[in-house]
PDB file of N, CA, C and O in Angstrom:
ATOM      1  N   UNK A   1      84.547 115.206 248.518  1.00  0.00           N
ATOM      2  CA  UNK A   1      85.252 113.967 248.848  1.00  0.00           C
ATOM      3  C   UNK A   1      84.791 113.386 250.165  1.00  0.00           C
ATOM      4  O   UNK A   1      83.963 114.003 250.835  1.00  0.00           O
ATOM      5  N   UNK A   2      85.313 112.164 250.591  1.00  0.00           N
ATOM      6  CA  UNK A   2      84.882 111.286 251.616  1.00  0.00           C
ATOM      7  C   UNK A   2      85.711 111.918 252.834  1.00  0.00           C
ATOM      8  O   UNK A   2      86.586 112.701 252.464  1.00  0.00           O
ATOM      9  N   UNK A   3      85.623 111.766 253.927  1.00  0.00           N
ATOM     10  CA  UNK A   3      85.685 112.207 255.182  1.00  0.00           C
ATOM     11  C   UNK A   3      86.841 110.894 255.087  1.00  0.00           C
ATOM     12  O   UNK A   3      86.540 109.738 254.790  1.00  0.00           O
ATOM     13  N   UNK A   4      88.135 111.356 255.396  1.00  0.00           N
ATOM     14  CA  UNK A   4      89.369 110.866 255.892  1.00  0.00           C
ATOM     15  C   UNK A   4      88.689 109.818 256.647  1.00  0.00           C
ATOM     16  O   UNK A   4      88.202 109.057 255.811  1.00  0.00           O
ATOM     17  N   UNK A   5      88.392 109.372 257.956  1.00  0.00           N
ATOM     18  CA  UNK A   5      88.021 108.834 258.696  1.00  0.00           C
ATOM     19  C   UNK A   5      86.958 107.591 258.140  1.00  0.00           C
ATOM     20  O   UNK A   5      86.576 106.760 258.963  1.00  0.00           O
ATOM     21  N   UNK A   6      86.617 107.525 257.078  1.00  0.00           N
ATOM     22  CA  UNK A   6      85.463 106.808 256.784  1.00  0.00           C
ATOM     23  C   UNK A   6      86.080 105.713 256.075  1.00  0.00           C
ATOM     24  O   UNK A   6      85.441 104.822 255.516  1.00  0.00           O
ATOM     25  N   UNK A   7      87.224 105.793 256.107  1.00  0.00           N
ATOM     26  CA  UNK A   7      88.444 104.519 255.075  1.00  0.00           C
ATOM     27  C   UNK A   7      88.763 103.929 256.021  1.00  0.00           C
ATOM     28  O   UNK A   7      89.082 102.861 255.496  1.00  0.00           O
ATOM     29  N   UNK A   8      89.029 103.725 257.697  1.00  0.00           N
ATOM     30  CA  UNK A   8      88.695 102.933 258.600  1.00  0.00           C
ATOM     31  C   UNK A   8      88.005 101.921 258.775  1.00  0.00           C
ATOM     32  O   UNK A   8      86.843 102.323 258.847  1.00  0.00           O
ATOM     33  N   UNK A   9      88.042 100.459 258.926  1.00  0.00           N
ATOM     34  CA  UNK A   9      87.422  99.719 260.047  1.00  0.00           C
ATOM     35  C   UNK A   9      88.671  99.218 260.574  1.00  0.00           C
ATOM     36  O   UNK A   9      89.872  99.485 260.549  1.00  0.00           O
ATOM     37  N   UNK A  10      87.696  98.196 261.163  1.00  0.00           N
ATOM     38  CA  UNK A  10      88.608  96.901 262.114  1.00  0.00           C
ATOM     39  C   UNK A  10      89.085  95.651 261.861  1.00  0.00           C
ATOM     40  O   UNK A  10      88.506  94.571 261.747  1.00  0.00           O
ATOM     41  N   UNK A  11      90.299  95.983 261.787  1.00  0.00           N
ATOM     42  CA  UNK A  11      91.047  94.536 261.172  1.00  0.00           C
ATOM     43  C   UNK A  11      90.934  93.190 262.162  1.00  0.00           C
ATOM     44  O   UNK A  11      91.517  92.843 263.189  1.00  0.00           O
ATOM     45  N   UNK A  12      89.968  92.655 261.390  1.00  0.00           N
ATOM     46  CA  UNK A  12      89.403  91.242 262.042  1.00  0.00           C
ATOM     47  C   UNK A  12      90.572  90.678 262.771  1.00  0.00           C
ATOM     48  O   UNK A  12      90.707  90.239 263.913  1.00  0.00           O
ATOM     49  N   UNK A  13      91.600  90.868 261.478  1.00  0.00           N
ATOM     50  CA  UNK A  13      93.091  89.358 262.107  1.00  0.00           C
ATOM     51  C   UNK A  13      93.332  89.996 263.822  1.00  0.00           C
ATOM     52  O   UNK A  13      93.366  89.291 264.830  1.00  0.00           O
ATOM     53  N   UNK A  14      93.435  91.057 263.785  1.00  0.00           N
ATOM     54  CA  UNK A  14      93.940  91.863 264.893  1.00  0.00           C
ATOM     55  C   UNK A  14      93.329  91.642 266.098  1.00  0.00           C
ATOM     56  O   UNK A  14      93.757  91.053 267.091  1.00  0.00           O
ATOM     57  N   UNK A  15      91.870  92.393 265.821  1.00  0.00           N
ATOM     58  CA  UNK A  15      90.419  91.570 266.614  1.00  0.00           C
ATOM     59  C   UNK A  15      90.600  90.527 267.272  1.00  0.00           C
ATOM     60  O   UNK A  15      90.689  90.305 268.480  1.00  0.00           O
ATOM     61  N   UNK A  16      90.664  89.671 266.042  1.00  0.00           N
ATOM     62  CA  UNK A  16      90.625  88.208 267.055  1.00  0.00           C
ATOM     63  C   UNK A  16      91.819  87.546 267.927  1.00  0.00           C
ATOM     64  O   UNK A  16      91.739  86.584 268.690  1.00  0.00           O
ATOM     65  N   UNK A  17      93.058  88.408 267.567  1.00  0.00           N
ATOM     66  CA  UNK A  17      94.335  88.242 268.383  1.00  0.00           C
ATOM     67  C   UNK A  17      94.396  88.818 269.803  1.00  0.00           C
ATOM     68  O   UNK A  17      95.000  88.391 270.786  1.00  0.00           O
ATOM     69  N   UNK A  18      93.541  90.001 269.643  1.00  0.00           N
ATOM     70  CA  UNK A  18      93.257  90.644 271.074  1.00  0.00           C
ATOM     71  C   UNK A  18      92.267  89.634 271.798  1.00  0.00           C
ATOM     72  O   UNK A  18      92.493  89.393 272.984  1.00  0.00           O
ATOM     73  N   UNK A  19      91.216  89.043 271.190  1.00  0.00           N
ATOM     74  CA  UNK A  19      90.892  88.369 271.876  1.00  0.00           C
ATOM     75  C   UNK A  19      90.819  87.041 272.111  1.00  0.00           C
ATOM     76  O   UNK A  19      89.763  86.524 272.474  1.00  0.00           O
ATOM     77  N   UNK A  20      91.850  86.403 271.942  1.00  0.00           N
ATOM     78  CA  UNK A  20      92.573  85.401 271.453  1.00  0.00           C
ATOM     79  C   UNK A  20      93.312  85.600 273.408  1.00  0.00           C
ATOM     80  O   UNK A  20      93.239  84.798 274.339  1.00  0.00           O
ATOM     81  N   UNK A  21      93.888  86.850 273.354  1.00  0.00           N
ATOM     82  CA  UNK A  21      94.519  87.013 274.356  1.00  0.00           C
ATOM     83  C   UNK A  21      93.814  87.159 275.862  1.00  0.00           C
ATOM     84  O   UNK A  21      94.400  86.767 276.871  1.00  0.00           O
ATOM     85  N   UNK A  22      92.784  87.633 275.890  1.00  0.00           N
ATOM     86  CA  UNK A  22      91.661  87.786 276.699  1.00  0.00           C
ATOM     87  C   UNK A  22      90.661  86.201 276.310  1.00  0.00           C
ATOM     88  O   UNK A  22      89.467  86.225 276.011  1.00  0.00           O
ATOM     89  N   UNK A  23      91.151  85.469 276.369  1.00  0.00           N
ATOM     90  CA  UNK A  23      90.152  84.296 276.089  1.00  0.00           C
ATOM     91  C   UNK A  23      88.448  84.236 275.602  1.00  0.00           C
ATOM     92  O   UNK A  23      87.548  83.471 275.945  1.00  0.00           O
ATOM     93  N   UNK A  24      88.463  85.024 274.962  1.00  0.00           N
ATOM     94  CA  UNK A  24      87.075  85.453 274.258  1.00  0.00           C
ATOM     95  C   UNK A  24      87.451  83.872 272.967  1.00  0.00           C
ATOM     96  O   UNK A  24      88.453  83.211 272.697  1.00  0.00           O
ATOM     97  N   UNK A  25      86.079  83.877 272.532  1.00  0.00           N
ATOM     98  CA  UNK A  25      86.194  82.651 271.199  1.00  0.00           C
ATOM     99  C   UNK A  25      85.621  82.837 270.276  1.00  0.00           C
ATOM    100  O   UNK A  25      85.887  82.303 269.199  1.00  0.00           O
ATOM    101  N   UNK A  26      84.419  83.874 270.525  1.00  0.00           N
ATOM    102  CA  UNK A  26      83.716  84.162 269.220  1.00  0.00           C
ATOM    103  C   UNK A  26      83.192  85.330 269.181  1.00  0.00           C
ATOM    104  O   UNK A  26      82.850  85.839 270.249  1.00  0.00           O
ATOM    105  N   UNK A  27      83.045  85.876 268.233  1.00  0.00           N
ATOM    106  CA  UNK A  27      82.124  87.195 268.157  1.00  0.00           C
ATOM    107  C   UNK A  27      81.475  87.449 268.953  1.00  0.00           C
ATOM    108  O   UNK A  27      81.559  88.496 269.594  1.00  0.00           O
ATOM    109  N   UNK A  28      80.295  86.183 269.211  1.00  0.00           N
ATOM    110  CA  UNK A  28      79.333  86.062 269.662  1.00  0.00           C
ATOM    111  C   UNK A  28      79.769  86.327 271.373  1.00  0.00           C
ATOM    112  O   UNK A  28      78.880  86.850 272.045  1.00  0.00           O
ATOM    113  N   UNK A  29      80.841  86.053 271.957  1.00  0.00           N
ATOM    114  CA  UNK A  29      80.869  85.488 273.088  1.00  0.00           C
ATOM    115  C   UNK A  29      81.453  87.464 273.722  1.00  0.00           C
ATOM    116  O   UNK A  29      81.221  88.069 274.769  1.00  0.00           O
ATOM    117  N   UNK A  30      82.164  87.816 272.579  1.00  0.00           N
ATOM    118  CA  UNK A  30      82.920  89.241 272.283  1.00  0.00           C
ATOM    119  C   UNK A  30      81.284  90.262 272.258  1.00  0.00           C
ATOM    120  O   UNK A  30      81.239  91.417 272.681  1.00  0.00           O
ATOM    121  N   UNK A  31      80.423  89.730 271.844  1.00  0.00           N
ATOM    122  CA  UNK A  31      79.315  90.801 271.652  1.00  0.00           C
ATOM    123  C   UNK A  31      78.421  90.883 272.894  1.00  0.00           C
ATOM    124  O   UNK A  31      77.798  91.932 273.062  1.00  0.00           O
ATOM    125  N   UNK A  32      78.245  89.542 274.090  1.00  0.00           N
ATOM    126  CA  UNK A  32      77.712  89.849 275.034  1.00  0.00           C
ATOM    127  C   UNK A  32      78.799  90.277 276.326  1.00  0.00           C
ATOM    128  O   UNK A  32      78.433  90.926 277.307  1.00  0.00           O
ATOM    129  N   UNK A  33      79.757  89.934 276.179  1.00  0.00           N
ATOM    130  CA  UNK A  33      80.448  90.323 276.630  1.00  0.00           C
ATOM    131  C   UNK A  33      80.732  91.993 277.142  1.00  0.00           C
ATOM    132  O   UNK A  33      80.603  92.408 278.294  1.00  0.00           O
ATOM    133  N   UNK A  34      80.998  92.500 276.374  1.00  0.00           N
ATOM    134  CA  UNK A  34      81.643  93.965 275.716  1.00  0.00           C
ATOM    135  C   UNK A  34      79.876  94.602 275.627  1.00  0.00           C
ATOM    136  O   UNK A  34      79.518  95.778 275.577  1.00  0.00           O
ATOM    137  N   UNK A  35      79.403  93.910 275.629  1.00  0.00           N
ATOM    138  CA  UNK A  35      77.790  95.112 275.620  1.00  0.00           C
ATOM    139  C   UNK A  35      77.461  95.424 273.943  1.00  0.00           C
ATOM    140  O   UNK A  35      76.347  95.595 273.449  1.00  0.00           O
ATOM    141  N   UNK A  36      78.858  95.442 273.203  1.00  0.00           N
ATOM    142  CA  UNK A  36      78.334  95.759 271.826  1.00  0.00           C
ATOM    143  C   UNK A  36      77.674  94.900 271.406  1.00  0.00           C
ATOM    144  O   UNK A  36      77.933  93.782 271.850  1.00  0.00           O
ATOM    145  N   UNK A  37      76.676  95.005 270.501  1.00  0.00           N
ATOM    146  CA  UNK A  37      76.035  93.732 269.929  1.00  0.00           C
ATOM    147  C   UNK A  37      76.867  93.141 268.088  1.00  0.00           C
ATOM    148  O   UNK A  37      77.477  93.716 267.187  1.00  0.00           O
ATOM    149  N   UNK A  38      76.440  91.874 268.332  1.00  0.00           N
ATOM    150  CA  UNK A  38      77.485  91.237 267.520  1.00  0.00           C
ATOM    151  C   UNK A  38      77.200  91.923 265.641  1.00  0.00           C
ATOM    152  O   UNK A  38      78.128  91.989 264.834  1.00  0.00           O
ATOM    153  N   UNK A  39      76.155  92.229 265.406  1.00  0.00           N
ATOM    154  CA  UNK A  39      75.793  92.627 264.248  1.00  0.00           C
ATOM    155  C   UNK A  39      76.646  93.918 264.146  1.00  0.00           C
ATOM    156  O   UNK A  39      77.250  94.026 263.079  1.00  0.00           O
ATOM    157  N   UNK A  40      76.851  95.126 265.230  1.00  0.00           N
ATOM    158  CA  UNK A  40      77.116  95.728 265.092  1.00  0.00           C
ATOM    159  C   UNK A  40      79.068  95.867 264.839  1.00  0.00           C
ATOM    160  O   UNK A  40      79.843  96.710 264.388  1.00  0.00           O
ATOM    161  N   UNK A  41      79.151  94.631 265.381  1.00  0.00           N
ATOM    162  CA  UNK A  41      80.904  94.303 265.676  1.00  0.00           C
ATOM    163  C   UNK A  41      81.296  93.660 264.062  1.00  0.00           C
ATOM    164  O   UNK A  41      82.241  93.994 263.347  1.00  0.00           O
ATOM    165  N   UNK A  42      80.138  92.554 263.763  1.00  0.00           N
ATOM    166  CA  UNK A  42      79.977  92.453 262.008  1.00  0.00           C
ATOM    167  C   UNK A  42      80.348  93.716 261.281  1.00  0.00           C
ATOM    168  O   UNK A  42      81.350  93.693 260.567  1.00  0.00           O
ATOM    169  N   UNK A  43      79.625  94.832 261.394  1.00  0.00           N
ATOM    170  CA  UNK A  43      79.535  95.442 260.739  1.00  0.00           C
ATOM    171  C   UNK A  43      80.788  96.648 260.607  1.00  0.00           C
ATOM    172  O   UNK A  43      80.944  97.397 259.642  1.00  0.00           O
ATOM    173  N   UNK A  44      81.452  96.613 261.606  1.00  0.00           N
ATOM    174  CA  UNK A  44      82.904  96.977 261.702  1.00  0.00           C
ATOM    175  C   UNK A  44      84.459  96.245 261.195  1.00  0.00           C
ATOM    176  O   UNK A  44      85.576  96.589 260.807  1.00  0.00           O
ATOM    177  N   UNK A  45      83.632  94.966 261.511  1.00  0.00           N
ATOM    178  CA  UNK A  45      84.809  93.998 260.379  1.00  0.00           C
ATOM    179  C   UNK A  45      84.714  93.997 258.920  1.00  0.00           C
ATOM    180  O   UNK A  45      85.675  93.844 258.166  1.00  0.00           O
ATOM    181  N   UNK A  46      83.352  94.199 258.523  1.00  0.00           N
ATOM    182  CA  UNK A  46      82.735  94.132 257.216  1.00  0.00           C
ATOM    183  C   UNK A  46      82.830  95.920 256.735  1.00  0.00           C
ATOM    184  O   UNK A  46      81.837  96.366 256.160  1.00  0.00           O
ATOM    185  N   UNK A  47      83.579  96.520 256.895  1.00  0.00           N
ATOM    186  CA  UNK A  47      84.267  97.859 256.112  1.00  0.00           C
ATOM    187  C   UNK A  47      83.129  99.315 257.208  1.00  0.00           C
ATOM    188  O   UNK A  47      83.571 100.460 257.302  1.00  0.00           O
ATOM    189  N   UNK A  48      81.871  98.947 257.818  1.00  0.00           N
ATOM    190  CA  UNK A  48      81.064 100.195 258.342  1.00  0.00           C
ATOM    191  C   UNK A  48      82.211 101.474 259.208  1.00  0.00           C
ATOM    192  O   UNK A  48      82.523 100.969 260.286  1.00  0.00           O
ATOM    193  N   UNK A  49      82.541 102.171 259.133  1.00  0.00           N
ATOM    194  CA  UNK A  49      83.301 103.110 260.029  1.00  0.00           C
ATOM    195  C   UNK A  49      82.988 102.952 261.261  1.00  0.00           C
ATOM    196  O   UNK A  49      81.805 103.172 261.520  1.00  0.00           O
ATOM    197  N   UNK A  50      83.939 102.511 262.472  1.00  0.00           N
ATOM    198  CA  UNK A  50      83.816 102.067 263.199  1.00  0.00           C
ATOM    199  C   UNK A  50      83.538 103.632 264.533  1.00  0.00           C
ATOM    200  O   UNK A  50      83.501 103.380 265.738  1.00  0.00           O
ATOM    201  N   UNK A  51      83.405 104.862 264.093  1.00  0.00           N
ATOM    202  CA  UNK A  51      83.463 105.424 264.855  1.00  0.00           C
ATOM    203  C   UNK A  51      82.022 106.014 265.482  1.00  0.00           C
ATOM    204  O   UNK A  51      81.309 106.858 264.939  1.00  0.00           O
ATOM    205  N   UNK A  52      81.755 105.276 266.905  1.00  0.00           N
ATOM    206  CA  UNK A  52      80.706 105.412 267.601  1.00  0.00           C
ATOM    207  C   UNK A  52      80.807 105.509 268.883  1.00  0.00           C
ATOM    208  O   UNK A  52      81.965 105.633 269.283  1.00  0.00           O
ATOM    209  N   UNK A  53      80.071 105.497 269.595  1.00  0.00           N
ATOM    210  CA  UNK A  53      79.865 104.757 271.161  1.00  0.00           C
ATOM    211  C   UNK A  53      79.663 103.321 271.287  1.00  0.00           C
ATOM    212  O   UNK A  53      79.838 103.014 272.467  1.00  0.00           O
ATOM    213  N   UNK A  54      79.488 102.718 270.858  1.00  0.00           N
ATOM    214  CA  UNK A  54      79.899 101.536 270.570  1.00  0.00           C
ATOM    215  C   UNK A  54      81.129 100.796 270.481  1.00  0.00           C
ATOM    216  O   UNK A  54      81.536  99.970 271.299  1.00  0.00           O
ATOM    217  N   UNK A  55      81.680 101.162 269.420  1.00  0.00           N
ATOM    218  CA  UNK A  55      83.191 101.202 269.132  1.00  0.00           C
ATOM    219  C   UNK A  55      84.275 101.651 270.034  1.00  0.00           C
ATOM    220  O   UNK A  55      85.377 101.108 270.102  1.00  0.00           O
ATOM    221  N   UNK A  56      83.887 102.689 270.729  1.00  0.00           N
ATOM    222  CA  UNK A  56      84.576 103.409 272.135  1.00  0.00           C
ATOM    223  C   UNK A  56      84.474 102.620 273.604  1.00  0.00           C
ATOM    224  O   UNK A  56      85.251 102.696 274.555  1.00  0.00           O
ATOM    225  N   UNK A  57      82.907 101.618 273.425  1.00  0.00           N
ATOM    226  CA  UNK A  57      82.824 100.793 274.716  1.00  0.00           C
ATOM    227  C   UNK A  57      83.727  99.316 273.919  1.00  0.00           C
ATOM    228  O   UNK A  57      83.878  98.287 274.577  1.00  0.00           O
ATOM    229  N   UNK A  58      84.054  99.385 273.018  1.00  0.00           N
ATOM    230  CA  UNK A  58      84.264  97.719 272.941  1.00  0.00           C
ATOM    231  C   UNK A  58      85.894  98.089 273.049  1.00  0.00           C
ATOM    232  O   UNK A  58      86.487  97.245 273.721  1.00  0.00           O
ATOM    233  N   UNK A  59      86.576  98.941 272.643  1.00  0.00           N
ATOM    234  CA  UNK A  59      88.219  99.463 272.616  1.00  0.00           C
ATOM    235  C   UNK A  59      88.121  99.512 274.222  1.00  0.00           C
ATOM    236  O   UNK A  59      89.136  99.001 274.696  1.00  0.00           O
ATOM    237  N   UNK A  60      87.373  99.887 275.051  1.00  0.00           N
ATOM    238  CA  UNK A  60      88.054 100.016 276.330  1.00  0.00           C
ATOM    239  C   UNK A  60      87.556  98.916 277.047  1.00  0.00           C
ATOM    240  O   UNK A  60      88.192  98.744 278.087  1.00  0.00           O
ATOM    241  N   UNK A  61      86.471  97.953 276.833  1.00  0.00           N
ATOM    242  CA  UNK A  61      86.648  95.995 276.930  1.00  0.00           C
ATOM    243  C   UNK A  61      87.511  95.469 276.501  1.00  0.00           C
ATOM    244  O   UNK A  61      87.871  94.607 277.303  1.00  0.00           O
ATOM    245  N   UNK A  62      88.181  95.478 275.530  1.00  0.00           N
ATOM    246  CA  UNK A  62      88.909  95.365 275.129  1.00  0.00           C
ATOM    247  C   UNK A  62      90.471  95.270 275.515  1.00  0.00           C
ATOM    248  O   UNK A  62      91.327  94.403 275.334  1.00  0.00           O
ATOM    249  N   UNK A  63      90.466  97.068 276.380  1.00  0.00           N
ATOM    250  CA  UNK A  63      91.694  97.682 276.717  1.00  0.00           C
ATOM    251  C   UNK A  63      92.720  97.769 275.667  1.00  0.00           C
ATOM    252  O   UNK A  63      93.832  97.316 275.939  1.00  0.00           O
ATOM    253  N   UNK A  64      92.465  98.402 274.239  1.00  0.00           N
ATOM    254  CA  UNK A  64      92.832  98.433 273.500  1.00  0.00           C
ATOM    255  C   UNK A  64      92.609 100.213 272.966  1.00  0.00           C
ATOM    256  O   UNK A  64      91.557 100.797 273.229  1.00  0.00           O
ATOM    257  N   UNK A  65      93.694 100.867 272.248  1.00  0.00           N
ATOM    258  CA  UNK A  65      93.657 102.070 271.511  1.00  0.00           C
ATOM    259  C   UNK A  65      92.479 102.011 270.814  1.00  0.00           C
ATOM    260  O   UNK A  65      92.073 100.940 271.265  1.00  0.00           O
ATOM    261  N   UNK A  66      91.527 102.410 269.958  1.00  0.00           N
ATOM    262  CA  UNK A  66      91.030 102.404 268.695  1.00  0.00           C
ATOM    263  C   UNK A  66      91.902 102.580 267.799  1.00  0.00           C
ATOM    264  O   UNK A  66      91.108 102.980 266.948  1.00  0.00           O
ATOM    265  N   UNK A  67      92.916 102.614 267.265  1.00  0.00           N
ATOM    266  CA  UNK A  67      94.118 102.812 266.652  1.00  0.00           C
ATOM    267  C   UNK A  67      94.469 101.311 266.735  1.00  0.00           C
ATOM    268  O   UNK A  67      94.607 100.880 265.590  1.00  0.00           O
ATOM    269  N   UNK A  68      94.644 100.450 267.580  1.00  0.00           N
ATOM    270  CA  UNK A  68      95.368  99.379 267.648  1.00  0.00           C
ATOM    271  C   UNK A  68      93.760  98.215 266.697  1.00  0.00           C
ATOM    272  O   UNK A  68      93.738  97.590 265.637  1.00  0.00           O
ATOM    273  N   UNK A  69      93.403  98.293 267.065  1.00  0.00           N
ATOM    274  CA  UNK A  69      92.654  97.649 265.797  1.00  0.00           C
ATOM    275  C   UNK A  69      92.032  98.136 264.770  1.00  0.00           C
ATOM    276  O   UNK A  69      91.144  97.419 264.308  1.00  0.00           O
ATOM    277  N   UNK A  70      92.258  99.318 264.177  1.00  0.00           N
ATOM    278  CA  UNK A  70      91.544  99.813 263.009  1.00  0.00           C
ATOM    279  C   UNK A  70      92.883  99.625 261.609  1.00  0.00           C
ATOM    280  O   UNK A  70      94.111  99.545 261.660  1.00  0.00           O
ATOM    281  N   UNK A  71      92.203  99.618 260.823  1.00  0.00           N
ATOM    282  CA  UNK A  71      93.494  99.405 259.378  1.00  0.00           C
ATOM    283  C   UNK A  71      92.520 100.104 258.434  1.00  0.00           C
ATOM    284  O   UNK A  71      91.316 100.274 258.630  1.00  0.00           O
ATOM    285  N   UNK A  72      93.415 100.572 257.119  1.00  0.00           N
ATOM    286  CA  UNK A  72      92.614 101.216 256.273  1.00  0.00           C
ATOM    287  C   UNK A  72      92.270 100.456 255.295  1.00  0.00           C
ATOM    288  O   UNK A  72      92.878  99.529 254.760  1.00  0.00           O
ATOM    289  N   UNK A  73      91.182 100.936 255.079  1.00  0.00           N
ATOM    290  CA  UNK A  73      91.167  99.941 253.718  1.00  0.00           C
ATOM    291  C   UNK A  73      91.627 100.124 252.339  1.00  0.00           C
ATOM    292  O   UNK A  73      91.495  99.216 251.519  1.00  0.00           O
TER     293      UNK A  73
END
């Protein structure tokens, strides 16, 4: 079977409310920002398991849990 953890990503609506709140506007603006690159932030909204170093630098740009934006799918 699949690794518990791999039914994870990042719930966009959420995403963009956090940064909604932090005046971010686009992915794009969220990907140079935060150091992650935007394909890779795609690819966490778009179902990829978000668990990386990556994912760990953009939750604490963020200032957010990894918990507070992940949902299952």
């Amino acid at each position: 079977g699949r690794c518990v953890m791999s039914a994870m990503y990042v719930d966009e609506k959420q995403l963009r409310r956090i940064m909604i709140d932090k005046g971010i506007k686009t992915i794009n603006e969220l990907a140079q920002k935060s150091g992650v690159s935007k394909p890779t932030i795609y690819d966490y909204i778009n179902g990829k398991s978000p668990m990386s170093e990556a994912f760990i630098r953009l939750c604490q740009y963020l200032e957010v849990k990894p918990s507070d934006i992940l949902t299952e799918k």
